[in-house]
C-alpha positions, 0 to 999 in steps of 0.5 A: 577103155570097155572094161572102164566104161563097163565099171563105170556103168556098173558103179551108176546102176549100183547108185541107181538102184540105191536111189531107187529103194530110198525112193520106195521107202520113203514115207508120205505123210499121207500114207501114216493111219497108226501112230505111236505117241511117245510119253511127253511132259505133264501127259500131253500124249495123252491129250495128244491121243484124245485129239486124233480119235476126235480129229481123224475119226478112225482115218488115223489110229493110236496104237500102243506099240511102236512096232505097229506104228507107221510113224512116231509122234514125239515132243521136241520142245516142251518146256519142263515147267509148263507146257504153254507151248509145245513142238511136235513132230511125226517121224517115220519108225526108223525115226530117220525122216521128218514127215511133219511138225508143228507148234502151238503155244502163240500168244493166243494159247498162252492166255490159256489157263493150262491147267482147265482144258489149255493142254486139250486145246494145244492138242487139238491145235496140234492134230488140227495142222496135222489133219490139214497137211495130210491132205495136201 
């Protein structure tokens, strides 16, 4: 009986610790200040990287290596044709977590002329709901 409990035991600290480390690894969204933007269609990473250096002032950085990168921001659903609407998401570097996302493209941003200034407004939409979930 004491050699089971003993395994038994032996098995929950085991499982323990491993929740422990997860725990530790797990990145906020509140802790993310370097971001690597991945290449999105019709250059919205590059309004996308515009629109942190005028959202965040200096707070959160766009660095061009994705090594540096406490998380990675990249298109999830940008329609090929246009980009009158666009979904984002920020992930931790593993790309294992989801530690935000975000659409724009309402109806709102859809009378946009996208091609006079519409994708800097989706972008900064875009790292306007960002900025306003970081500080939750």
């Amino acid at each position: 009986m004491k050699k089971h409990f003993a395994l038994l035991l032996a098995v929950v600290v085991v499982g323990c610790s491993g929740m422990v480390s997860f725990a530790q690894h797990a990145m906020l969204l509140s802790n993310v200040r370097r971001i690597y933007i991945e290449k999105m269609a019709d250059n919205l990473d590059q309004y996308l990287a515009s629109s942190i250096s005028g959202k965040f002032h200096g707070t959160v950085t766009v660095v061009l290596d994705r090594r540096d990168a406490d998380a990675i921001l990249r298109g999830v659903n940008i329609g090929a044709q246009t980009t009158e609407k666009a979904t984002v998401e920020l992930v931790d570097p593993g790309e294992h977590q989801v530690l935000w996302s975000g659409t724009a493209g309402d109806r709102k941003m859809l009378t946009l002329d996208i091609g006079h200034g519409g994708q800097q407004k989706m972008a900064d939409n875009l790292m306007g709901q960002l900025r306003k979930a970081m500080r939750r």
